[in-house]
C-alpha positions, 0 to 999 in steps of 0.5 A: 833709683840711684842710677837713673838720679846720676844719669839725669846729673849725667845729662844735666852736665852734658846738655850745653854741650848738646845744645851746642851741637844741635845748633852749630852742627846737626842743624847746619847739615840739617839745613845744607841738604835742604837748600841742596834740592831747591832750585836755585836757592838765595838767602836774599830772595827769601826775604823777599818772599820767593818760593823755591821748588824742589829738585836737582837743579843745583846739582845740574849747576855745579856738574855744569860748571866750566872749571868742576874739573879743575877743581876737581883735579887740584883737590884729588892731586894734592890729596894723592902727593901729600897724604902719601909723602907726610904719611912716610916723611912723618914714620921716619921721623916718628921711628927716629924719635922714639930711639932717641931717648935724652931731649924727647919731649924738647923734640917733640914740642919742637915738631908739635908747634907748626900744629897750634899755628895759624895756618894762615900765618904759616902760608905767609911765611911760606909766601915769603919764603918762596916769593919774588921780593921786588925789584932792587937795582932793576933786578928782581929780589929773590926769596930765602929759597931762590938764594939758597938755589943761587948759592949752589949755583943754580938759576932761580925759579918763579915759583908762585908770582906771575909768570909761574907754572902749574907745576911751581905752585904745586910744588910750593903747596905739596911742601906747605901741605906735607910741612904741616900735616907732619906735627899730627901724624908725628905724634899719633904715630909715635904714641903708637911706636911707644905702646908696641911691647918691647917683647917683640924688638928683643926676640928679634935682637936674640934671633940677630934679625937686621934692622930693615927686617925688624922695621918692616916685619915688627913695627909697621905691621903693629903701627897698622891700626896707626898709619890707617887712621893718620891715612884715612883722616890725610884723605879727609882734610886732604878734600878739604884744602883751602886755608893753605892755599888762601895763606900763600896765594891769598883769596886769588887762589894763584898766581897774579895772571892766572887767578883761581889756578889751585882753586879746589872743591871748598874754595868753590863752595866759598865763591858760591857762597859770597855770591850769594849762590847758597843752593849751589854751595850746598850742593857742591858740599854734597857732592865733596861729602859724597867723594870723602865717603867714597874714598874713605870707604875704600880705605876703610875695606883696604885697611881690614886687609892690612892692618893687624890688631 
């Protein structure tokens, strides 16, 4: 009696939280999967009273789509440079801060700050940082990257103005990614560095074993379970980059003479979506949904392989 009485409390405190994510959550996915299979859904037509068959016209569309493969293939590249390059770029700095001891939690704020940024925010300063200013004495004013280029010696490059290339824009976003996915990453793996008992580091100091041996046969085996997870969820948020993208190249989605050049699988969606093209949106979500199982699935049966608990 007195368990089922704090169980109801339990589900008293807990239903707005549940009913929030009724509405917010279960019914919006609910809902995508629906207008997936009716053929060529528009919110606008049913106001006017329209009926839409069921079937996989929608689908049909989105594979049909001249630019699905570009889109495609920006998602998949930055997901492959930037997962693995932020993965390893964070480890180091993860191993780094856990052997300093005085100022830790300073450095530790110090690099968590980019995470409770506005990414958006972010992409301006970076826009910024690597942008073509304008023209001063008819010559162009160049950004604080391209100056410090300069100041080598070195001749400056159009990295995401007009007359830029593929692989300019690129770069500039694999930097922006990997900058700020570092902060996340960071702090799960040295949560994970701090809880490795010290029991291990001590045998090995005992047994005289060098430093590149205790790193790669003691620290990266027990921080396994951590690389997989910041792997796995990269991969996720990976297949859904478009707000950085927005932030530096701005609703274009690239450079002035070659818009929707970094466009990826969600900024087509949003397109869809401001197009009133509800149905195929909801399809094209289904279609990335499906890609992210994929690949998360075949990460999952990779880290059963490598990772110990």
């Amino acid at each position: 009696m007195v368990a089922s009485k704090h169980q109801w409390k339990a589900w008293l405190y807990l239903s707005p939280a549940i009913v929030l994510l009724l509405i917010f959550t279960v019914w919006p996915i609910i809902n995508t999967v629906r207008i997936a299979f009716l053929e060529g859904y528009n919110g606008m037509m049913v106001v006017g009273g329209t009926k839409f068959e069921l079937g996989l016209g929608n689908f049909k569309t989105v594979m049909e789509t001249g630019d699905l493969g570009k889109y495609l293939k920006n998602t998949i590249l930055l997901c492959v440079l930037t997962v693995p390059l932020s993965t390893i770029i964070a480890l180091l700095i993860a191993v780094c801060l856990n052997s300093i001891k005085p100022f830790q939690r300073i450095l530790q704020t110090i690099y968590f700050l980019p995470y409770v940024t506005n990414s958006i925010a972010i992409g301006m300063v970076f826009a910024a940082m690597f942008n073509t200013i304008g023209g001063v004495n008819f010559k162009d004013s160049w950004g604080i990257i391209n100056n410090v280029i300069q100041f080598f010696g070195g001749e400056p490059i159009i990295w995401i103005n007009q007359g830029s290339t593929y692989a300019a824009n690129l770069a500039v976003m694999v930097i922006y990614i990997v900058w700020n996915a570092l902060p996340f990453k960071i702090l799960i793996l040295l949560g994970g560095l701090q809880s490795i008992n010290k029991q291990y580091y001590e045998a090995a100091r005992v047994d005289s074993a060098p430093r590149r041996r205790v790193f790669w046969k003691i620290t990266v085996p027990l921080l396994s379970p951590m690389l997989a997870y910041v792997i796995i969820t990269g991969f996720i948020g990976g297949f859904k980059e478009y707000t950085s993208i927005v932030g530096i190249f701005g609703e274009k989605m690239g450079p002035a003479d070659d818009p929707g050049r970094l466009n990826t699988m969600v900024g087509y969606i949003y397109e869809s979506l401001e197009n009133g093209m509800q149905g195929q949106a909801s399809a094209a979500a289904l279609i990335l949904f499906g890609i992210i199982l994929v690949v998360t699935l075949i990460n999952l049966q990779v880290s059963k392989k490598k990772v110990h608990y």
